[in-house]
C-alpha positions as CSV (number, residue, x, y, z in Angstrom):
1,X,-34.6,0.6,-26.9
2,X,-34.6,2.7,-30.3
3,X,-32.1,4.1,-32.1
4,X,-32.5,6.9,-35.1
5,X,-30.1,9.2,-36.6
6,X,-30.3,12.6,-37.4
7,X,-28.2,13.9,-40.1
8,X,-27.5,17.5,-39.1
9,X,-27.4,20.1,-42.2
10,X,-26.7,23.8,-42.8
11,X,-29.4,25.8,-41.1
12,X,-30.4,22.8,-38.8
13,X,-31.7,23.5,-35.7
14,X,-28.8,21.5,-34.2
15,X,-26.3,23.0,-35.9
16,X,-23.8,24.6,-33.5
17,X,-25.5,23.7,-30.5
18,X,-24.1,21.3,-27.4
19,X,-25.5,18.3,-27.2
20,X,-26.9,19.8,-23.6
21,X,-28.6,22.3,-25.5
22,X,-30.8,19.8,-27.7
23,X,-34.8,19.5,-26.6
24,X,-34.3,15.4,-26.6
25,X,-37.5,13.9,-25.7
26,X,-37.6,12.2,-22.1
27,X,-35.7,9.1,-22.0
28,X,-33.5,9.8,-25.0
29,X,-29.9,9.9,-25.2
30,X,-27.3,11.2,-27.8
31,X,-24.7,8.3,-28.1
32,X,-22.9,8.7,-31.0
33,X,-21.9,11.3,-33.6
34,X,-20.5,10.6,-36.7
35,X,-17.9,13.3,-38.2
36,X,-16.8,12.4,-41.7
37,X,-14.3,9.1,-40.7
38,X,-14.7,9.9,-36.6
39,X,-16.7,8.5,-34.4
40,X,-17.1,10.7,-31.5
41,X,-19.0,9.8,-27.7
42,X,-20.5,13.2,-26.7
43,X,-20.4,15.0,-24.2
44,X,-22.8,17.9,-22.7
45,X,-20.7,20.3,-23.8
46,X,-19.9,18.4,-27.3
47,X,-20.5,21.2,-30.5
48,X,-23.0,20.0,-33.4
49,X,-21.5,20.4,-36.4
50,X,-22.8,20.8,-40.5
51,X,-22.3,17.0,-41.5
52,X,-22.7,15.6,-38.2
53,X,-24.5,12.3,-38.0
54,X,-26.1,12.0,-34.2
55,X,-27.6,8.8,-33.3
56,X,-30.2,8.8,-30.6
57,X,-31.0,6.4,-28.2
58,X,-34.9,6.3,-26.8
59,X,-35.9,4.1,-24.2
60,X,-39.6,3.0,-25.4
């Protein structure tokens, strides 16, 4: 298991997309985003905003 995070700025290619949208790599998972003082468990259909903080999980 591997975790990263990805902090999502303007004109990122994340930015405004659902977390079903994202080309993850195989075996990865988005677990967690971070939204100034929330932490949030996404969904699919879970918006990508500026600021965002997504943590990924890859299975190795």
């Amino acid at each position: 298991m591997h975790l990263t995070e990805t902090f999502v700025s303007r004109g990122h290619e994340w930015c405004g997309k659902t977390i079903r949208e994202l080309s993850l790599p195989k075996n990865s998972l988005a677990i967690l985003i971070r939204r100034g003082t929330e932490t949030i468990i996404p969904g699919g259909q879970t918006i990508i905003q500026e600021g965002d903080t997504i943590v990924v999980n890859a299975l190795r």
